[in-house]
N, C-alpha and C positions, 0 to 999 in steps of 0.2 A: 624567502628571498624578497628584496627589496622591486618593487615597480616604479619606483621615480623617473618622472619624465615620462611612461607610459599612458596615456588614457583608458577607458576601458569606458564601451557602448553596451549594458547587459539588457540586450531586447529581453521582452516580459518579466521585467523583475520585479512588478508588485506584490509577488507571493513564489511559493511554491519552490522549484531550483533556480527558477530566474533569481527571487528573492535570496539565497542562499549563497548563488556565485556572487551575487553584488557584497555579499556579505564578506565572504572570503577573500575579495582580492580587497575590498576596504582593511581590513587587520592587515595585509601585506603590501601597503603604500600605495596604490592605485586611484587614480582620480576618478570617480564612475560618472557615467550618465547612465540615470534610471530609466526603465524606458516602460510605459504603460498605455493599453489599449480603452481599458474602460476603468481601472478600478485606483481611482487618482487617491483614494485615503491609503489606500492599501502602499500604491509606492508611495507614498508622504512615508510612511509607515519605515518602510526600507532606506528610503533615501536620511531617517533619522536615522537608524542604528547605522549607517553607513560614517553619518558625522560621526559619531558617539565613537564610531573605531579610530578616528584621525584622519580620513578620507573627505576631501573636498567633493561633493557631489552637485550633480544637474538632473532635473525632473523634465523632462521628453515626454508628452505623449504622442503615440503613432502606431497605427497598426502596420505590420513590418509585410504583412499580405498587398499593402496599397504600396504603388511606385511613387503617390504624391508625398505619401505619408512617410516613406523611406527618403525622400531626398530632405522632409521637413527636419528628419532627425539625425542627416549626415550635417544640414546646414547648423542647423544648434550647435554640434559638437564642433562643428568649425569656427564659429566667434565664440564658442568658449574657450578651445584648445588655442588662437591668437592670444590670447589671457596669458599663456606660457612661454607655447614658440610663432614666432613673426614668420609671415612668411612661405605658408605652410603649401601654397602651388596649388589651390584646391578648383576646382572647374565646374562647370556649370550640371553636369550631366552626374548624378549621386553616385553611380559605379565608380566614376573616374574620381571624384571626390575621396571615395572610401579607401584607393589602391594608392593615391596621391596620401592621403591622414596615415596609412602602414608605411608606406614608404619614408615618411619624415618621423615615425616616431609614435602616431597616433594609434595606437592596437586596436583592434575593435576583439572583445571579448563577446562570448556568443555562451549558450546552455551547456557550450559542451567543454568548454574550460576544465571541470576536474578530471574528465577523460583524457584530453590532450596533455596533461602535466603528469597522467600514470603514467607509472614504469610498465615496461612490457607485462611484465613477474603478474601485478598486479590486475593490469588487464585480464590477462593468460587466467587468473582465478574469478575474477568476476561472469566469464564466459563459462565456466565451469560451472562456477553458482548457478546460472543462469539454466544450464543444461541439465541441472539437480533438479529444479524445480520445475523444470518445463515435463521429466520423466516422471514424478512423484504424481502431478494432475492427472499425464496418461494412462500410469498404472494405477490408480488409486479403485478399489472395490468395487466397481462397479460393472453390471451387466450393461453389455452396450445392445443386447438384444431388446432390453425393456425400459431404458435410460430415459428414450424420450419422452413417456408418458409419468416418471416419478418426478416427486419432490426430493431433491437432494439437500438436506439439513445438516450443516457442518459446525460443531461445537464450539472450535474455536481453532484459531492459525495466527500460524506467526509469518507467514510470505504471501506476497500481494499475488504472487500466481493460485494461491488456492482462495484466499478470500473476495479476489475482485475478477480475474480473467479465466477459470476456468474453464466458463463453455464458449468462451471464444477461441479458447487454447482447442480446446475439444476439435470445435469446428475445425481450426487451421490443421488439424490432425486427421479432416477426415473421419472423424468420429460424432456419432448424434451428441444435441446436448440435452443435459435433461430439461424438464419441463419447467423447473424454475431452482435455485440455485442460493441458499440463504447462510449467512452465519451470523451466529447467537452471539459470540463474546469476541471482542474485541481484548480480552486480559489473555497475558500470559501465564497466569498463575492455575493452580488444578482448580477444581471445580467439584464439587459436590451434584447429583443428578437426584431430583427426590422424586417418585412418580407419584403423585396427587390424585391420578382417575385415570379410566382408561384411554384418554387423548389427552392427557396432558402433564406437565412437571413443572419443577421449581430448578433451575437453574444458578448455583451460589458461587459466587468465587469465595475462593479459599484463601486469602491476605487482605489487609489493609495498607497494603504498599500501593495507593491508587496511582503514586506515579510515573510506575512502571508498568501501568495497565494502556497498552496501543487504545481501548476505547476513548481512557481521558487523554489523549491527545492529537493523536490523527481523525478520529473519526467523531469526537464530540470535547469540544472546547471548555475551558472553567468557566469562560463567560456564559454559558448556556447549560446549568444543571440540570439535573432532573430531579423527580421527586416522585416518594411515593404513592400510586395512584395512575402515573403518566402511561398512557396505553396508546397502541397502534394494533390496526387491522390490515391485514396483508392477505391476499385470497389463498385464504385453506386455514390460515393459520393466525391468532392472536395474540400477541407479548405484552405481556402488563408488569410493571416494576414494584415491587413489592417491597424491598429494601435498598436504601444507598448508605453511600459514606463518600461525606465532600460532592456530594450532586452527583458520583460517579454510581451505577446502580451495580449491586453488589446482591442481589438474589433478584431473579423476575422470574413468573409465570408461563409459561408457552402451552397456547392450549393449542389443536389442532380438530379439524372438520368429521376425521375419523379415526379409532383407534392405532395407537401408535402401530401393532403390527401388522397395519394393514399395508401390501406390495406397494403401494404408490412413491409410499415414506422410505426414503434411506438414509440413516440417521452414522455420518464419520467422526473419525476424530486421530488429528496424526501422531502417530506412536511409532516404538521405534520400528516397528516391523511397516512402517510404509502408512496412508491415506486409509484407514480399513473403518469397515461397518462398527458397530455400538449393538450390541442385544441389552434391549432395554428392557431393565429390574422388572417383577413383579407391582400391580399398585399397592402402595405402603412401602416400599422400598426402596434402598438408594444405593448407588453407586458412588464411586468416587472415579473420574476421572483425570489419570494424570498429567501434569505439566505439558501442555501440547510439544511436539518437538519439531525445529527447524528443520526441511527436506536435505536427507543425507544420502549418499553413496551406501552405508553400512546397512541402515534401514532398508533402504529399494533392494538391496542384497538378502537380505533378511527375507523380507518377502517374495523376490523370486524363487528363493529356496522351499521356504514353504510351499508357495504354489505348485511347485514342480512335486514335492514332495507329494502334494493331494490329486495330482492327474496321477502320477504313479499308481498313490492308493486305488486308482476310480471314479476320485471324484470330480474328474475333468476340468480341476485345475481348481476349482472354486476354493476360497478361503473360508474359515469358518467364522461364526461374529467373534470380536472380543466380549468378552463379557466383565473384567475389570475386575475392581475391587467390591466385593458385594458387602454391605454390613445397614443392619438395623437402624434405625436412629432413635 
């Protein structure tokens, strides 16, 4: 749909969704003003690809938390928006300014632009999504009698609820969280597990499709490879990159403080039966770990059943580990 005549104010759009909605109503005829707190190469950055779409843009900075710095950037969009329409009633006080710029014409567009243009339908499933993954973190394997003194080590995830918010999820649930909360791979692809010594393994993705690996792009950029050799220390536990492909590392090392089956360690990974434990190979041995999967309705079903199936048996509900695909190498 066309926005002619519209303006569009996308507070913090030097990156991120800010960056994105400016993006968006730029390909759909919308004149933007970029708006930036600190990181003025970043909106340069936006406020280009915003040309490049056909979009006349303006660069603003202003923090939208200051009242001075809010009226600095209602006043901009008003001698620039006079560029278009004469006239436009604008007043001294920024409130009145902004209700005066909607009222003749001037939209002010905010983070929440792709939400406001869903259809209900849409909404109605994203809440849903939301409510999958919120229930996949609370039931996922774990003892919440000993949670807050392990390491929870998670192989790899495809939703920012199990790879970032977890033990804050925990928390708002009332639940302990554990004692620290890691994941290994940022790829969607399966994964090979090689045990190397009693605390520790070689972790491999299984494709050279790196650009479909979440590592190389949300969480580590092409301008910043890595190489092999590149190591960090984390307390309990040390990751050293062992092999890449395109700077993307594609086998590392993971050693740990004390043998892997020691209580401390709870080593998941999501499958379809739900967030469940990993019983880790013999040393000399490996696993194959498959294709992690997105938190589902079918899966969390899967695993209720089973659960219920093992308190039946006696075993007060506990899950057994997975143990995967076991083979020699």
């Amino acid at each position: 749909m066309s926005k002619d005549g519209l303006y569009a104010v996308v507070t913090g759009s030097a990156s991120g969704l800010g960056a994105a909605t400016a993006a968006i109503l730029a390909k759909e005829g919308g004149k933007i003003v970029v708006n930036f707190s600190n990181s003025k190469k970043e909106a340069e950055e936006t406020a280009d690809l915003c040309r490049k779409a056909g979009a006349e843009v303006l660069v603003v900075q202003g923090d939208v938390s200051r009242d001075e710095d809010c009226k600095r950037i209602a006043a901009a969009a008003r001698g620039w928006g006079r560029r278009w329409r004469a006239g436009a009633g604008w007043r001294e006080s920024w409130p009145r300014a902004l209700a005066a710029a909607v009222s003749c014409g001037l939209l002010i567009w905010v983070h929440g632009y792709r939400s406001a243009v869903r259809t209900h339908e849409e909404a109605s499933g994203h809440a849903f999504r939301s409510t999958i993954e919120r229930e996949w973190v609370i039931e996922a394997d774990l003892d919440d009698g000993r949670i807050a003194s392990q390491d929870v080590i998670v192989f790899a995830a495809l939703d920012l609820m199990t790879s970032s918010y977890a033990p804050y999820l925990r928390a708002s649930e009332g639940k302990p969280r554990p004692r620290s909360m890691r994941l290994l791979s940022g790829a969607r692809q399966a994964h090979d597990l090689f045990r190397i010594a009693p605390n520790a393994f070689e972790l491999q993705v299984l494709s050279s499709d790196v650009e479909r690996m979440a590592s190389g792009g949300n969480y580590r950029p092409s301008e910043m490879p890595m190489a092999p050799g590149d190591e960090v220390t984390l307390r309990g536990m040390h990751a050293k990159v062992v092999a890449v492909l395109d700077g993307q590392p594609m086998r590392t090392r993971f050693t740990f403080d004390a043998p892997l089956e020691d209580p401390r360690y709870v080593f998941l990974h999501p499958t379809d039966r739900g967030l469940r434990r990993v019983q880790m190979p013999a040393v000399g041995e490996r696993i194959r770990l498959k294709r992690p999967i997105y938190p589902s309705r079918a899966a969390l079903d899967a695993q209720r059943a089973e659960r219920e199936a093992s308190r039946r048996a006696g075993f007060g509900g506990a899950l057994a580990p997975l143990a995967f695909e076991l083979f020699r190498p």
